[in-house]
C-alpha positions as CSV (number, residue, x, y, z in Angstrom):
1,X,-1.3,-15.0,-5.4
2,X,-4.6,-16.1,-6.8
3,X,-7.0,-14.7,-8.7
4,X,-9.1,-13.5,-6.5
5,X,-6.7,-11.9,-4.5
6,X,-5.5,-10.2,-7.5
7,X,-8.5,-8.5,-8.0
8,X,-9.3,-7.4,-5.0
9,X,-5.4,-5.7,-4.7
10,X,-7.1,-4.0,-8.5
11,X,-10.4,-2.6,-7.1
12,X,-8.4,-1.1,-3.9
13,X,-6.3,0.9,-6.7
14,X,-9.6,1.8,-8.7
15,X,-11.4,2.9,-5.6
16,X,-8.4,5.0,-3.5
17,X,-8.4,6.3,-7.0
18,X,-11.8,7.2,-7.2
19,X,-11.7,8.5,-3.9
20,X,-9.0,10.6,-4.1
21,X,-10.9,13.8,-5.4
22,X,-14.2,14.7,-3.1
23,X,-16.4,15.8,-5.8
24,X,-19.1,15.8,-3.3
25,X,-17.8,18.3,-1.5
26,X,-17.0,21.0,-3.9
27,X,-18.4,24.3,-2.8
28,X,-19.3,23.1,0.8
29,X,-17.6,26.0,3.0
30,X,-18.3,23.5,6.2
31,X,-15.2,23.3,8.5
32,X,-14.2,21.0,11.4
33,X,-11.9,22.1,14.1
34,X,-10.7,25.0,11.8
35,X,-10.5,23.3,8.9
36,X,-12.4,22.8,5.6
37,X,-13.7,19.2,5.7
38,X,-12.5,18.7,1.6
39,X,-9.1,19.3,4.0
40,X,-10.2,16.6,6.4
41,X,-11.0,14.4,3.7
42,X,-7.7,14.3,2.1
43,X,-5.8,13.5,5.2
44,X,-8.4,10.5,5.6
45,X,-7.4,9.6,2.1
46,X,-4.1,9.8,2.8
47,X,-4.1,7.4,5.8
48,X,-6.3,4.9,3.7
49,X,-3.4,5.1,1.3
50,X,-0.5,4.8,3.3
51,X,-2.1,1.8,5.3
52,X,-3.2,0.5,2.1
53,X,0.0,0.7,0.3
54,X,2.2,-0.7,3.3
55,X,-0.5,-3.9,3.2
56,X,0.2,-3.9,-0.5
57,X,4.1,-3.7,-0.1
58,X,4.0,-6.2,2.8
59,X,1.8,-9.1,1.0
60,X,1.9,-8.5,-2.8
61,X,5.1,-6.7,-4.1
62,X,5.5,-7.8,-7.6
63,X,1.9,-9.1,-8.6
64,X,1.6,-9.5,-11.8
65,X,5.4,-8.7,-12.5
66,X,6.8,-12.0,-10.9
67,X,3.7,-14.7,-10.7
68,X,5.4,-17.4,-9.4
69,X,7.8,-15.3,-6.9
70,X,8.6,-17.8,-3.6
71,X,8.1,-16.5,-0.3
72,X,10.9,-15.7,1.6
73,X,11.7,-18.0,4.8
74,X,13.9,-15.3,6.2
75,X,13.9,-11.7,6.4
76,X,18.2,-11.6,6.2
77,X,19.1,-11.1,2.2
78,X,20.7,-14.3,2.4
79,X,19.2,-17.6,3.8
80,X,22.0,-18.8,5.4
81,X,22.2,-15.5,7.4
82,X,25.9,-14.5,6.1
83,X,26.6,-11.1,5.0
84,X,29.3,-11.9,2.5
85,X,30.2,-15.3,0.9
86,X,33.1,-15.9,3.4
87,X,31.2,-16.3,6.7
88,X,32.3,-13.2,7.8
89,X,29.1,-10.9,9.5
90,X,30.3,-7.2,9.1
């Protein structure tokens, strides 16, 4: 991962952290389809998150903890495809 990359991955964290308390809307009693909209904010929020965090978990699991990690070729826990050292697929 380069540098830049890196970065950007840390001013995602800051921001869905900064985000993650509407201060704006403290004391608004506005609603939206029945709903306070500090409501609707946090299950924006909450997407951003989870969409954010599968991205994370998909491209850059491990940054900073394993720098030089290789990509994987394969998706089976073994690059030969075997399940078990004999050959044998269970």
């Amino acid at each position: 991962m380069n540098r830049l990359e890196r970065i950007g991955w840390i001013l995602a964290a800051v921001l869905v952290c900064l985000l993650g308390i509407p201060w704006f809307l403290w004391g608004n009693a506005a609603t939206a389809f029945g709903l306070p909209l500090w409501l609707w904010w946090h299950v924006g929020w909450l997407a951003l998150c989870s969409v954010l965090f599968w991205t994370f978990a998909q491209r850059a699991w491990g940054v900073g903890i394993e720098p030089n990690r290789p990509q994987p070729r394969s998706r089976s826990p073994r690059s030969d495809g075997r399940a078990d050292g004999r050959g044998d697929r269970r």
